[in-house]
PQR file with spaces between the fields and no chain letter, atoms N, CA, C, O and H, PARSE charges and radii, in Angstrom:
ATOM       1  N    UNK     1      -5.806    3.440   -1.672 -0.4000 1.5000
ATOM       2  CA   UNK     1      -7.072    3.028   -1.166 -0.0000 2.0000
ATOM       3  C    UNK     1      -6.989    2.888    0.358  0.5500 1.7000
ATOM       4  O    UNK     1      -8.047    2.884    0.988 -0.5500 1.4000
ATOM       5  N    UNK     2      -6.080    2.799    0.858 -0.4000 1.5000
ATOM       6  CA   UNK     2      -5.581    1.862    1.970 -0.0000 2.0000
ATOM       7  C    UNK     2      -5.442    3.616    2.853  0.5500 1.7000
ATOM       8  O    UNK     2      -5.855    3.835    3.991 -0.5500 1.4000
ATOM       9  H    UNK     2      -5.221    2.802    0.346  0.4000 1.0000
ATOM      10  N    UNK     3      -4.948    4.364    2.190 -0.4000 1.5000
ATOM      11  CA   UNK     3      -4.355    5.632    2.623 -0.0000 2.0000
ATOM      12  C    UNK     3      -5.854    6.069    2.985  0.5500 1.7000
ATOM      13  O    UNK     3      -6.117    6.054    4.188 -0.5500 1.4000
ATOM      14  H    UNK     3      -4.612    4.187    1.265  0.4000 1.0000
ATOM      15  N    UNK     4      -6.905    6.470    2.075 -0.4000 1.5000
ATOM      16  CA   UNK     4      -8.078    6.989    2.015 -0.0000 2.0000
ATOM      17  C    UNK     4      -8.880    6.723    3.104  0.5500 1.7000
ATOM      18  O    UNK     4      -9.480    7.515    3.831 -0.5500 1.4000
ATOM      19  H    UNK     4      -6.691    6.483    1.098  0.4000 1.0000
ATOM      20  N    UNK     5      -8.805    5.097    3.148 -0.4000 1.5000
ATOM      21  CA   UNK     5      -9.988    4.572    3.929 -0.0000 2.0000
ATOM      22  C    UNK     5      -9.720    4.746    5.403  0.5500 1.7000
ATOM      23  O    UNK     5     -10.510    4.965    6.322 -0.5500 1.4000
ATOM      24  H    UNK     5      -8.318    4.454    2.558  0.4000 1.0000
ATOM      25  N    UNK     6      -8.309    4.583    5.400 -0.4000 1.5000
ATOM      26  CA   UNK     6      -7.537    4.705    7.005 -0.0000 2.0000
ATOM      27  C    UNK     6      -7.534    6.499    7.425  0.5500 1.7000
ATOM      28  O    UNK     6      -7.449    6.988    8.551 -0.5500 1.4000
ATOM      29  H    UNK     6      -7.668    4.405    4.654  0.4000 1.0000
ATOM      30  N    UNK     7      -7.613    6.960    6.568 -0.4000 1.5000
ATOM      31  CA   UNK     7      -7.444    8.753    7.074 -0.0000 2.0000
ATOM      32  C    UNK     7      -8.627    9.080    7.574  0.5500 1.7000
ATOM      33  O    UNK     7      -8.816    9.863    8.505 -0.5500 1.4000
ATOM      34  H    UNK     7      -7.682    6.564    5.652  0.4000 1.0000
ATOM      35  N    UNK     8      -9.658    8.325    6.800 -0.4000 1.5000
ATOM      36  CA   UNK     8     -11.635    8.730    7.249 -0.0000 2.0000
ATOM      37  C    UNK     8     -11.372    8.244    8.458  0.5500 1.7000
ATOM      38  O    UNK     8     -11.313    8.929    9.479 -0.5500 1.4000
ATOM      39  H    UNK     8      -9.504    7.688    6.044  0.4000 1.0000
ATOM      40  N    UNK     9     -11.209    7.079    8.393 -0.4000 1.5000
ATOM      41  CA   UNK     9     -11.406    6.304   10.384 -0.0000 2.0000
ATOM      42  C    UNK     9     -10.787    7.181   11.202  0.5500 1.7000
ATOM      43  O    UNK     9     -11.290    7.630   12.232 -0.5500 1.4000
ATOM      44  H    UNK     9     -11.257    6.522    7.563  0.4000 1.0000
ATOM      45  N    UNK    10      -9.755    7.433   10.800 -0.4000 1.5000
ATOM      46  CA   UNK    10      -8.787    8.148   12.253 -0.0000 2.0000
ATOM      47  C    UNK    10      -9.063    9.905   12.105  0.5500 1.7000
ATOM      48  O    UNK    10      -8.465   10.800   12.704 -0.5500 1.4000
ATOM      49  H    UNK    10      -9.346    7.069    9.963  0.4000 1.0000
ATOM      50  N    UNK    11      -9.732    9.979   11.499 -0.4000 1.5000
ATOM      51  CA   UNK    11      -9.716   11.426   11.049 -0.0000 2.0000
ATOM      52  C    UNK    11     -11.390   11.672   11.626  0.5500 1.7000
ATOM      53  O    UNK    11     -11.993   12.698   11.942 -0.5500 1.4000
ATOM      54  H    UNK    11     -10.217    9.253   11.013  0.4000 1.0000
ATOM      55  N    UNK    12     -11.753   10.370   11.595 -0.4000 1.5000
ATOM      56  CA   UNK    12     -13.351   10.669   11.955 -0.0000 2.0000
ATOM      57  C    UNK    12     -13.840   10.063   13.500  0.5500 1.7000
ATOM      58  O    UNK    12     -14.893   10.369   14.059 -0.5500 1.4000
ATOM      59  H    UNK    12     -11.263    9.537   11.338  0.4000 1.0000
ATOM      60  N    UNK    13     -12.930    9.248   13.963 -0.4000 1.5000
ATOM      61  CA   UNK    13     -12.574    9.009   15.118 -0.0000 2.0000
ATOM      62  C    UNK    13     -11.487    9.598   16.093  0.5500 1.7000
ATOM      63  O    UNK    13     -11.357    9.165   17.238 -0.5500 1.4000
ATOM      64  H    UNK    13     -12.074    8.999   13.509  0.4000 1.0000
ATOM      65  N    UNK    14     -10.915   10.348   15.707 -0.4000 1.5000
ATOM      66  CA   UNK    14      -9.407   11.095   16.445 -0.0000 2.0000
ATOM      67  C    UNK    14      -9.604   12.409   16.361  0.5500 1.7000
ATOM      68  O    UNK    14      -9.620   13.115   17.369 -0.5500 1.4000
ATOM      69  H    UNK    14     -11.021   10.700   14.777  0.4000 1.0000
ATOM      70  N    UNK    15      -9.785   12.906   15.075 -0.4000 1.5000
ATOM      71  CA   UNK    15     -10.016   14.008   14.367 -0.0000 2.0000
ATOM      72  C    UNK    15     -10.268   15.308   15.554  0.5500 1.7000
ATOM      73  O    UNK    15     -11.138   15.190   16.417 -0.5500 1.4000
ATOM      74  H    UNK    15      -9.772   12.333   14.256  0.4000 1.0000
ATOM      75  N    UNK    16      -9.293   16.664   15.448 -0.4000 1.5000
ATOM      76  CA   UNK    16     -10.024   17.813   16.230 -0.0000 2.0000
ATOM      77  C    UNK    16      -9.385   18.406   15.697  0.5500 1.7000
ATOM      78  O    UNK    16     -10.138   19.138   15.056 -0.5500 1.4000
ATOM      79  H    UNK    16      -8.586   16.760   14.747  0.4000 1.0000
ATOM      80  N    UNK    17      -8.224   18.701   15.422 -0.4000 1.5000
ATOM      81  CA   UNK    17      -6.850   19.453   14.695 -0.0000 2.0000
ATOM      82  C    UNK    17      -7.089   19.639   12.860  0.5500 1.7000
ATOM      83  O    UNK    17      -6.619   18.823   12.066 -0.5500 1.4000
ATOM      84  H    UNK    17      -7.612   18.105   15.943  0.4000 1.0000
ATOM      85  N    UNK    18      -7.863   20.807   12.456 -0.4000 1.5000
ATOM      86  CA   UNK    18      -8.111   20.782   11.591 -0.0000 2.0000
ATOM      87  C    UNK    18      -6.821   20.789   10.555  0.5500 1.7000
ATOM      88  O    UNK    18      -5.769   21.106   11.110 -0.5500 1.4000
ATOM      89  H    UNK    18      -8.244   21.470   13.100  0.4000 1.0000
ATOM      90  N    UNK    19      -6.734   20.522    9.279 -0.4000 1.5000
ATOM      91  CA   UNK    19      -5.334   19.738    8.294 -0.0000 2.0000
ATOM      92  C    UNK    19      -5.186   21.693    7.618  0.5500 1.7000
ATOM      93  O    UNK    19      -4.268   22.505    7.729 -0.5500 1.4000
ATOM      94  H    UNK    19      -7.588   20.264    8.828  0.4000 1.0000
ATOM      95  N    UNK    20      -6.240   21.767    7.108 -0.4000 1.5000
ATOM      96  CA   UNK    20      -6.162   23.318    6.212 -0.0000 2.0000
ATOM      97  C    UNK    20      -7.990   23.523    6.042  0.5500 1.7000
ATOM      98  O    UNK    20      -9.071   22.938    5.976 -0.5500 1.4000
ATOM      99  H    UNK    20      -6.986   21.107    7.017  0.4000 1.0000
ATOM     100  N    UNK    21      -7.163   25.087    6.038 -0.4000 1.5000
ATOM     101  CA   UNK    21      -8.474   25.552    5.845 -0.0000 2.0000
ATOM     102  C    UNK    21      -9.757   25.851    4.416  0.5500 1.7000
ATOM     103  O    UNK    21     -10.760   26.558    4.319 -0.5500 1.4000
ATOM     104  H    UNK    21      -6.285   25.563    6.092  0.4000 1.0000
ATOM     105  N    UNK    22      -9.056   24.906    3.516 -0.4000 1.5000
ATOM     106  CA   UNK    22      -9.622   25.039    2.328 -0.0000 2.0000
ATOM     107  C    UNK    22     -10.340   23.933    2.283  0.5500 1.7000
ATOM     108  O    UNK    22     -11.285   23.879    1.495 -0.5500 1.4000
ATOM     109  H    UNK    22      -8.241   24.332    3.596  0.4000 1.0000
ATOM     110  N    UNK    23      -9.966   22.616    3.293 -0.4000 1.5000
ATOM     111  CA   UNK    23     -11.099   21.425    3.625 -0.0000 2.0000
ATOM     112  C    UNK    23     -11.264   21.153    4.549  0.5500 1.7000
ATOM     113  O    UNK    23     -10.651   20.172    4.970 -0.5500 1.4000
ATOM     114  H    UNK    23      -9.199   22.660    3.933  0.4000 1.0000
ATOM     115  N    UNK    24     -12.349   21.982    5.565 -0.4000 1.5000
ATOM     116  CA   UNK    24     -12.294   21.888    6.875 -0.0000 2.0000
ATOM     117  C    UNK    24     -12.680   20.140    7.636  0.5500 1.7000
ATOM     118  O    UNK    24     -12.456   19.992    8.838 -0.5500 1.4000
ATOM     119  H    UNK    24     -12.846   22.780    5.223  0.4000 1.0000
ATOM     120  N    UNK    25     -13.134   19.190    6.972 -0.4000 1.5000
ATOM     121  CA   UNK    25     -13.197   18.246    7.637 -0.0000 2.0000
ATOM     122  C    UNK    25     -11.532   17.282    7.577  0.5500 1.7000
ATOM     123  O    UNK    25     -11.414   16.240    8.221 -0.5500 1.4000
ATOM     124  H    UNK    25     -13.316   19.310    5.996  0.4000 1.0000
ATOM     125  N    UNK    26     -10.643   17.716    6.914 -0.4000 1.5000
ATOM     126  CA   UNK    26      -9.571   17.228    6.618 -0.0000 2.0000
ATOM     127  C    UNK    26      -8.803   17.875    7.991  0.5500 1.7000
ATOM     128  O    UNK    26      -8.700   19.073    8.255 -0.5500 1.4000
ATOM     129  H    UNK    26     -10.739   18.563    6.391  0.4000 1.0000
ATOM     130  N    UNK    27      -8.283   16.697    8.806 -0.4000 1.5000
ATOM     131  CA   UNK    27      -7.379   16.560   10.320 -0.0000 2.0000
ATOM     132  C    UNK    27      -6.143   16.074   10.036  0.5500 1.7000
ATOM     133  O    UNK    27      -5.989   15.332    9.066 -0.5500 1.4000
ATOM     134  H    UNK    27      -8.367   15.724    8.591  0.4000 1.0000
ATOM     135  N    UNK    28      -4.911   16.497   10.997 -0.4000 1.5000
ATOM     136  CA   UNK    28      -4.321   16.232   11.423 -0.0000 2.0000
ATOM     137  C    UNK    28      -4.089   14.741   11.726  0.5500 1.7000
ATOM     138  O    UNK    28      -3.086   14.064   11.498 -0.5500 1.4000
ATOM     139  H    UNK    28      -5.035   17.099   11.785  0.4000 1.0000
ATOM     140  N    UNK    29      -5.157   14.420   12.247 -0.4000 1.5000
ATOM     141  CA   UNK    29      -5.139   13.167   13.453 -0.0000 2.0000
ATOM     142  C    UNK    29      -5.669   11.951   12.034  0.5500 1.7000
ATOM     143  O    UNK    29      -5.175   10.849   12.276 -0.5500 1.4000
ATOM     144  H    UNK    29      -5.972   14.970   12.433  0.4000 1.0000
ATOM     145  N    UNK    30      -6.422   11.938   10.847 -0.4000 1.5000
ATOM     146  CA   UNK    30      -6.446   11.450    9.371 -0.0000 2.0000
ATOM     147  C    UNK    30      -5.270   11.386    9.373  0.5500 1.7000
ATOM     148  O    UNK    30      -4.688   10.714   10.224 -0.5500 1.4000
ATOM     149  H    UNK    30      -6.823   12.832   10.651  0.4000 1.0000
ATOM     150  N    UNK    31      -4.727   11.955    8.578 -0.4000 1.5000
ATOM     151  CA   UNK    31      -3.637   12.722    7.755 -0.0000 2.0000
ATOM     152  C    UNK    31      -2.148   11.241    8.710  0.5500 1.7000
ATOM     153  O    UNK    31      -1.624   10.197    8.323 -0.5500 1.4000
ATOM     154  H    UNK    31      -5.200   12.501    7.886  0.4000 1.0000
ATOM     155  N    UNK    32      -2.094   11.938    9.781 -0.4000 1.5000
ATOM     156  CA   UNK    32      -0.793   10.808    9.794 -0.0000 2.0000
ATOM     157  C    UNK    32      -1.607    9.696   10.597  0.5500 1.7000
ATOM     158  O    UNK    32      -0.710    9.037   11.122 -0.5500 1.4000
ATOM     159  H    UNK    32      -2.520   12.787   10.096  0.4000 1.0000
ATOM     160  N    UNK    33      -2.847    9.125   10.979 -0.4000 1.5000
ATOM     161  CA   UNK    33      -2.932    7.965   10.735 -0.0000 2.0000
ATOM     162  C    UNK    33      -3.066    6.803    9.473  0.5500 1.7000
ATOM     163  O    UNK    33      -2.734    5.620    9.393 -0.5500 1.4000
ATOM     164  H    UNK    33      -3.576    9.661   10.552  0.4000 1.0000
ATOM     165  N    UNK    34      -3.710    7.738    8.562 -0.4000 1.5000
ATOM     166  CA   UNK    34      -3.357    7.139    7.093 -0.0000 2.0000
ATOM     167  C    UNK    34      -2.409    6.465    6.472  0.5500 1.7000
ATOM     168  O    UNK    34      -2.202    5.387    5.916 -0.5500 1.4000
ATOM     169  H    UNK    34      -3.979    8.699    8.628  0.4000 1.0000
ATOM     170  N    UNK    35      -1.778    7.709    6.825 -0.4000 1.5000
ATOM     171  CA   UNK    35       0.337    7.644    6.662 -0.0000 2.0000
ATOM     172  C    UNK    35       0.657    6.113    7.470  0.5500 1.7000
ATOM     173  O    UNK    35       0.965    5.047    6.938 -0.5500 1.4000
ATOM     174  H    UNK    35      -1.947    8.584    7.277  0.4000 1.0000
ATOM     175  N    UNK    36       0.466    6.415    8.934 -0.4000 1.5000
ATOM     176  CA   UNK    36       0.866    4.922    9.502 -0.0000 2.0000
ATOM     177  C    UNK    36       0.257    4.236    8.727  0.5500 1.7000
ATOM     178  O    UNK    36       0.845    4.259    7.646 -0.5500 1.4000
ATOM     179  H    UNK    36       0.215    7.281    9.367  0.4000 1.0000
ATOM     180  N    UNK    37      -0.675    3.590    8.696 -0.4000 1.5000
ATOM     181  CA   UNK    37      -1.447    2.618    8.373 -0.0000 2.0000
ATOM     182  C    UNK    37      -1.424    2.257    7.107  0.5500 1.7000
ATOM     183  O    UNK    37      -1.942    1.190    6.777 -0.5500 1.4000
ATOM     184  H    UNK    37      -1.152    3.571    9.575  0.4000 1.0000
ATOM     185  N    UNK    38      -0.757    3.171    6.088 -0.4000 1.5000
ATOM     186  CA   UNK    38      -0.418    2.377    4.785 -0.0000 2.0000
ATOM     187  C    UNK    38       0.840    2.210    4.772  0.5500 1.7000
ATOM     188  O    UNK    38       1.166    1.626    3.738 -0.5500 1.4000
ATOM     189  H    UNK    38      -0.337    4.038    6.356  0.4000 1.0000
ATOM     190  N    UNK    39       1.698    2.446    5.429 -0.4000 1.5000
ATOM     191  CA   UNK    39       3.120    1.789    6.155 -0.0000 2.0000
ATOM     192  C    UNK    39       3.091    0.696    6.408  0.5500 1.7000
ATOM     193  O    UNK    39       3.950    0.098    5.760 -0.5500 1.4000
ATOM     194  H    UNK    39       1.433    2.920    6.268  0.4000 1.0000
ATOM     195  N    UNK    40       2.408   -0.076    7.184 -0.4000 1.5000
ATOM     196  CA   UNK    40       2.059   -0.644    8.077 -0.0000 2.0000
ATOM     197  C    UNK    40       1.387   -2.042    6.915  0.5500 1.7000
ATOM     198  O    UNK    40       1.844   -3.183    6.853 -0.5500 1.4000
ATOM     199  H    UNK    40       1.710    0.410    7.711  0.4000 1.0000
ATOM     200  N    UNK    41       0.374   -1.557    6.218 -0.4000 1.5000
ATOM     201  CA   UNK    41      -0.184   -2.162    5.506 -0.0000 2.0000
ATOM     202  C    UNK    41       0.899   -2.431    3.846  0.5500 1.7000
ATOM     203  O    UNK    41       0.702   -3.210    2.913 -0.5500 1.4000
ATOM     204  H    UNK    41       0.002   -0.630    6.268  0.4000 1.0000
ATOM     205  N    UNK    42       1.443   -1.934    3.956 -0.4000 1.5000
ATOM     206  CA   UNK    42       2.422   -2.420    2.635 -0.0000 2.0000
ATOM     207  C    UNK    42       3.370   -3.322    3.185  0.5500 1.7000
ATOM     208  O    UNK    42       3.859   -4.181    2.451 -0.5500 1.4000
ATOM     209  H    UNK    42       1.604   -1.302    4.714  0.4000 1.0000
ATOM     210  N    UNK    43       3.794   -3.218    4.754 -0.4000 1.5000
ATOM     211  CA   UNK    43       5.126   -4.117    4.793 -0.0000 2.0000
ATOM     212  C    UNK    43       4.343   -5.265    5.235  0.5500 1.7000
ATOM     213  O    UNK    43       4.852   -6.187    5.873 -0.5500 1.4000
ATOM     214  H    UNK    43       3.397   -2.520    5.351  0.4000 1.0000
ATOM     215  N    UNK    44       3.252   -5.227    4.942 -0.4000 1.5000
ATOM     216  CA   UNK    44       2.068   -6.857    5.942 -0.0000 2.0000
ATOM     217  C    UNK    44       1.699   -7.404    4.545  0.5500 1.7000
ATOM     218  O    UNK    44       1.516   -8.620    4.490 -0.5500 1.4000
ATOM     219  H    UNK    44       2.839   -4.479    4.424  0.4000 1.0000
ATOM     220  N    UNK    45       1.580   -6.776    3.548 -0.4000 1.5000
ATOM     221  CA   UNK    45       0.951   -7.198    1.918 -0.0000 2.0000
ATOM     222  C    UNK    45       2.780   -7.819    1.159  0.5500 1.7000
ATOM     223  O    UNK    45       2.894   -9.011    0.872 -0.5500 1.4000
ATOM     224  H    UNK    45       1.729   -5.788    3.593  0.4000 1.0000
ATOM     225  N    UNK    46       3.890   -6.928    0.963 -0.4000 1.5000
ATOM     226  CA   UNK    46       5.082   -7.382    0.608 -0.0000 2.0000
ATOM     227  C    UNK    46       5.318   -8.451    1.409  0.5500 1.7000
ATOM     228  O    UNK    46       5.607   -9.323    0.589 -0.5500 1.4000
ATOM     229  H    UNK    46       3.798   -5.960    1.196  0.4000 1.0000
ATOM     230  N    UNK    47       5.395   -9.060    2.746 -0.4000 1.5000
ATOM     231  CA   UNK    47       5.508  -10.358    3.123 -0.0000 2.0000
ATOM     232  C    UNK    47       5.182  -11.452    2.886  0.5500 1.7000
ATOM     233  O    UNK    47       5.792  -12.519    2.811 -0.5500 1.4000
ATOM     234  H    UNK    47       5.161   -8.352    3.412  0.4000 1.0000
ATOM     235  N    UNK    48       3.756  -11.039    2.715 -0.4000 1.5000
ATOM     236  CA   UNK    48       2.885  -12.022    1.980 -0.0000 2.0000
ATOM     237  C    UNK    48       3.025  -12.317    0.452  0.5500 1.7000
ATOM     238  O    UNK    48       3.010  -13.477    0.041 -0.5500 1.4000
ATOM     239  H    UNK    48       3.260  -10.173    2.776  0.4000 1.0000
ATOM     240  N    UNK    49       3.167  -11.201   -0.414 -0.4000 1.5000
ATOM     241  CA   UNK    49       3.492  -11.671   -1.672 -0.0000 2.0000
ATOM     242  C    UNK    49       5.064  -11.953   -1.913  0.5500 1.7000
ATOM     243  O    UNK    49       5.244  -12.592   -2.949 -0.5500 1.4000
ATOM     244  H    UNK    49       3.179  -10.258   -0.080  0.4000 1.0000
ATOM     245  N    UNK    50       5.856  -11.738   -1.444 -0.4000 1.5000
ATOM     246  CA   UNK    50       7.177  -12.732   -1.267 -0.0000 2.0000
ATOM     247  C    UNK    50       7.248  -13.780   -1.498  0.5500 1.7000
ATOM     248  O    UNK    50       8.264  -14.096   -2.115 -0.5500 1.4000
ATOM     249  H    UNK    50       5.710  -11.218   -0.602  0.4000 1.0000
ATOM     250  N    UNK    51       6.187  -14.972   -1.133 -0.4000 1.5000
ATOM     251  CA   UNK    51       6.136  -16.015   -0.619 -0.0000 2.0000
ATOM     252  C    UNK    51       5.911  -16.731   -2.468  0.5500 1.7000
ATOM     253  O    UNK    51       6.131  -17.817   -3.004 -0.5500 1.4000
ATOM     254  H    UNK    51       5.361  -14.714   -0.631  0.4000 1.0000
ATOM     255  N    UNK    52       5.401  -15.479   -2.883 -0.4000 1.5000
ATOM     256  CA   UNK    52       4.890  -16.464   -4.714 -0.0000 2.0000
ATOM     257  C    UNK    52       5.908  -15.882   -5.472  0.5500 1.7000
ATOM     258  O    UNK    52       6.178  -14.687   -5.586 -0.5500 1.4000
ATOM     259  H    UNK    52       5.223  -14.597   -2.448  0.4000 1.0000
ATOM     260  N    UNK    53       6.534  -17.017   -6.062 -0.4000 1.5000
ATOM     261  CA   UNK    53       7.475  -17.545   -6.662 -0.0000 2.0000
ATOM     262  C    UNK    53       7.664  -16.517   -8.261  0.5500 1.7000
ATOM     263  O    UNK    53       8.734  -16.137   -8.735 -0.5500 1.4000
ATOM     264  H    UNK    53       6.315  -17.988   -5.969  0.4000 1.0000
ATOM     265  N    UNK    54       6.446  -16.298   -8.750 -0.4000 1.5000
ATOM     266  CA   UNK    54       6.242  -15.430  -10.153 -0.0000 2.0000
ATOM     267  C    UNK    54       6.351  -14.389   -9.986  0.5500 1.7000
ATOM     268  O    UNK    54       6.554  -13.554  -10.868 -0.5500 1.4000
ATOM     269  H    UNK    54       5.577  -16.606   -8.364  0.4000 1.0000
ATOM     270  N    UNK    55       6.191  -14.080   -8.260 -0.4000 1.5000
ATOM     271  CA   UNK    55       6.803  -12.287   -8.210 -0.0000 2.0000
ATOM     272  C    UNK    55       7.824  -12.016   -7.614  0.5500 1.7000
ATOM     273  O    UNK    55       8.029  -10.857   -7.255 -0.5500 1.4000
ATOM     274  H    UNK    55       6.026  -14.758   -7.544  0.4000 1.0000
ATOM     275  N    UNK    56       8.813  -13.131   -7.336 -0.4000 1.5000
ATOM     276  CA   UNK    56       9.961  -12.640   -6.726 -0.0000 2.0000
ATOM     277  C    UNK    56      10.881  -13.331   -8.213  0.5500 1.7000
ATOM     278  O    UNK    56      12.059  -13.015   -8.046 -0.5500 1.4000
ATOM     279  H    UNK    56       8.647  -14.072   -7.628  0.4000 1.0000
ATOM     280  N    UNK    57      10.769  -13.902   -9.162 -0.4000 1.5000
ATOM     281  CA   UNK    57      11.769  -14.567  -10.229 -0.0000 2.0000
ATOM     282  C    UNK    57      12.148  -13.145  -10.998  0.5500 1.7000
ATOM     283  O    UNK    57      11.496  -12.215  -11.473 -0.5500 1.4000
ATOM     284  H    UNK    57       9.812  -14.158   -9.298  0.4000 1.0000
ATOM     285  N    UNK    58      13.329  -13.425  -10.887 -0.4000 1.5000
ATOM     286  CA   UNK    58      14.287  -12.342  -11.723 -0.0000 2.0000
ATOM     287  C    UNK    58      14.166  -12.543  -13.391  0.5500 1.7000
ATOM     288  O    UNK    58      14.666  -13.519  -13.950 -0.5500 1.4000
ATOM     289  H    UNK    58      13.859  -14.180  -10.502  0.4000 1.0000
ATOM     290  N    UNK    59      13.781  -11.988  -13.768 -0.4000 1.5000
ATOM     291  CA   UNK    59      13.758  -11.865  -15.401 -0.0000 2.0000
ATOM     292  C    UNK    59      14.898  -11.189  -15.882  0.5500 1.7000
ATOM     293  O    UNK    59      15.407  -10.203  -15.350 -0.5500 1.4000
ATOM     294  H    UNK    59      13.374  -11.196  -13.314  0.4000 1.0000
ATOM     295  N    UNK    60      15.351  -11.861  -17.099 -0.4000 1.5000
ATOM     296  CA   UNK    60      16.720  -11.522  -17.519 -0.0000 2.0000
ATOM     297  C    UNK    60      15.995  -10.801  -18.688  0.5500 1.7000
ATOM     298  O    UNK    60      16.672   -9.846  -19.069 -0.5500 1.4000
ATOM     299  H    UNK    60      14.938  -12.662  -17.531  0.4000 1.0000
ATOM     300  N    UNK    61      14.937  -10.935  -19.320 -0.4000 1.5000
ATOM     301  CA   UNK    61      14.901  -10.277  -20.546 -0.0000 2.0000
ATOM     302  C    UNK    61      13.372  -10.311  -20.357  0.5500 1.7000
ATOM     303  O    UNK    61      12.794  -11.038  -19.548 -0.5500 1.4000
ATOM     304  H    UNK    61      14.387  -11.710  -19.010  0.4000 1.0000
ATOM     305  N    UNK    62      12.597   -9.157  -21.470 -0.4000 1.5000
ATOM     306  CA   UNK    62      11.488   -8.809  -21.407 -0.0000 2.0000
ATOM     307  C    UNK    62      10.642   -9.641  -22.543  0.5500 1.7000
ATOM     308  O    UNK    62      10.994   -9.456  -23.707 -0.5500 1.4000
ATOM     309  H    UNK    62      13.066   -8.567  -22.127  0.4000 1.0000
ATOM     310  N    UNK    63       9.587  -10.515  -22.303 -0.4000 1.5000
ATOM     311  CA   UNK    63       8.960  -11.346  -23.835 -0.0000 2.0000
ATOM     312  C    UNK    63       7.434  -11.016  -22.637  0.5500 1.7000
ATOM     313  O    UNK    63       7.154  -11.118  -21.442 -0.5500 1.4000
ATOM     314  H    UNK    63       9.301  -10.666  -21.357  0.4000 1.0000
ATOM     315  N    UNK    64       6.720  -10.522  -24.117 -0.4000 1.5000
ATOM     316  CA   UNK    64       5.836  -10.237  -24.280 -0.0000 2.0000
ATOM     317  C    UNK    64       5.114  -11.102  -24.472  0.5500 1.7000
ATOM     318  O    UNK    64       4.992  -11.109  -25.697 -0.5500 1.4000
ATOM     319  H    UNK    64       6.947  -10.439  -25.087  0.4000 1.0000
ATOM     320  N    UNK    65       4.438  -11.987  -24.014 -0.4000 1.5000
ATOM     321  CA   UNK    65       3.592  -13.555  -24.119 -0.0000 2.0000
ATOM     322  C    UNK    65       2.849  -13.774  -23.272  0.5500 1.7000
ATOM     323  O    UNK    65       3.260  -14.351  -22.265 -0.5500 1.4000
ATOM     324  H    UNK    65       4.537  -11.982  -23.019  0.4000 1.0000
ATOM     325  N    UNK    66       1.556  -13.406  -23.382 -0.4000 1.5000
ATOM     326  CA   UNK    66       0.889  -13.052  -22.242 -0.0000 2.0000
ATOM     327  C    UNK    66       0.800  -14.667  -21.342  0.5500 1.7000
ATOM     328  O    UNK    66       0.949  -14.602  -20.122 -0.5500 1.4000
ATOM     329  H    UNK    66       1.222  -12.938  -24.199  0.4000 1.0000
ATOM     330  N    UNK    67       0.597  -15.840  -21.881 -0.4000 1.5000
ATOM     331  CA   UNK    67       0.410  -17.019  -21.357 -0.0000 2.0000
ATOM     332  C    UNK    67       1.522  -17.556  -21.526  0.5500 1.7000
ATOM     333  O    UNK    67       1.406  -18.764  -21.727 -0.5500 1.4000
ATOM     334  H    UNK    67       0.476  -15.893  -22.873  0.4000 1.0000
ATOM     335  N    UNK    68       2.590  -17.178  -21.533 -0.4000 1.5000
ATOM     336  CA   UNK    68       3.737  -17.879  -21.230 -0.0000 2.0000
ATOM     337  C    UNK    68       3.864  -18.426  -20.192  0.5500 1.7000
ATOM     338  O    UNK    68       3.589  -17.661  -19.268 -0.5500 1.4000
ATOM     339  H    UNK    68       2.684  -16.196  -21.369  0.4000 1.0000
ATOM     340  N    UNK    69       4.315  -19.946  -19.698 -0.4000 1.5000
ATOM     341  CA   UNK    69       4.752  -19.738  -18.082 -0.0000 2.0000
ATOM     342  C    UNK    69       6.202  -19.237  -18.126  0.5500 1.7000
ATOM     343  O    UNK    69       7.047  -19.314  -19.017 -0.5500 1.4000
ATOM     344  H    UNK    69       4.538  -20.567  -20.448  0.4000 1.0000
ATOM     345  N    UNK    70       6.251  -18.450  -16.324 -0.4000 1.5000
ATOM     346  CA   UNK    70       7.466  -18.399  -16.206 -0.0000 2.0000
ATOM     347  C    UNK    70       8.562  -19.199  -16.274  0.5500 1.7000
ATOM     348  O    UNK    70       8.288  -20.397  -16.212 -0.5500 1.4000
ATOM     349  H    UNK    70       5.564  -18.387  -15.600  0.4000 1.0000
ATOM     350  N    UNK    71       9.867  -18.893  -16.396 -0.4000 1.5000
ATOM     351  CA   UNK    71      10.795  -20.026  -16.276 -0.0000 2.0000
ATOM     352  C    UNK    71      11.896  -19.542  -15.150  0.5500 1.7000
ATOM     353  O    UNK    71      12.280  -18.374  -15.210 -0.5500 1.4000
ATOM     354  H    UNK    71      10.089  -17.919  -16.447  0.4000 1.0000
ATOM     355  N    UNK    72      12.216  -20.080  -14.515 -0.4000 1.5000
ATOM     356  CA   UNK    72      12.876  -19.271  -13.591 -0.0000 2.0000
ATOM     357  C    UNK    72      13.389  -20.411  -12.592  0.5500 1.7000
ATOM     358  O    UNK    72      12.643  -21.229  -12.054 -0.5500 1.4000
ATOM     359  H    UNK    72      11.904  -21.029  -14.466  0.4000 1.0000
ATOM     360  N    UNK    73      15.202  -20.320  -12.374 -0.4000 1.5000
ATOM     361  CA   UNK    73      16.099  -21.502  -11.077 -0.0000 2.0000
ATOM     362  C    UNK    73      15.276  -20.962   -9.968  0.5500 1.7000
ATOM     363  O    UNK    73      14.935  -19.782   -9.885 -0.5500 1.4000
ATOM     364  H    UNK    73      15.808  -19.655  -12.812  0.4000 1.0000
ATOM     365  N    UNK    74      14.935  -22.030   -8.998 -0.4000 1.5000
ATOM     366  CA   UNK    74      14.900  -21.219   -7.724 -0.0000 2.0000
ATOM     367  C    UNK    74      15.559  -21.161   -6.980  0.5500 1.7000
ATOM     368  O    UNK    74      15.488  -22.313   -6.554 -0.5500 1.4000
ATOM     369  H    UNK    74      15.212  -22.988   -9.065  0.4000 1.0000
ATOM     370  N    UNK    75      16.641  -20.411   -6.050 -0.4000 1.5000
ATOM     371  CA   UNK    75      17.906  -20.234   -5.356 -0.0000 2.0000
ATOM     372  C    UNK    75      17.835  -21.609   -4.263  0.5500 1.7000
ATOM     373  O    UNK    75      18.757  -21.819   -3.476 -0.5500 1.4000
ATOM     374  H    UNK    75      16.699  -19.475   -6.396  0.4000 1.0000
């Protein structure tokens, strides 16, 4: 999503270097700002979800329980 929305902006703001000729509004100047920007945007989202405890606990075994709470030492 992140890829999509960021390639229109920079592709529609930067954009002159056409990508191929089978989609002529598709650029160059899209194409690897997208790229940055969902780089960019995954290592800014993984920082942030680091921080909660239910997605960094190591599971030793797989149980299927949808309302289980987790159980998990914290280091």
């Amino acid at each position: 999503m992140v890829n999509d929305i960021m390639a229109y902006v920079f592709g529609k703001t930067f954009g002159k270097t056409s990508l191929i000729k089978l989609s002529p509004n598709k650029t160059w100047e899209g194409f690897i700002g997208g790229g940055i920007s969902t780089i960019v945007f995954a290592v800014i989202i993984t920082g942030y979800l680091s921080n909660f405890h239910s997605i960094t606990c190591p599971m030793n075994e797989v149980i299927i329980m949808p309302f289980k709470k987790i159980q998990c030492e914290r280091p």
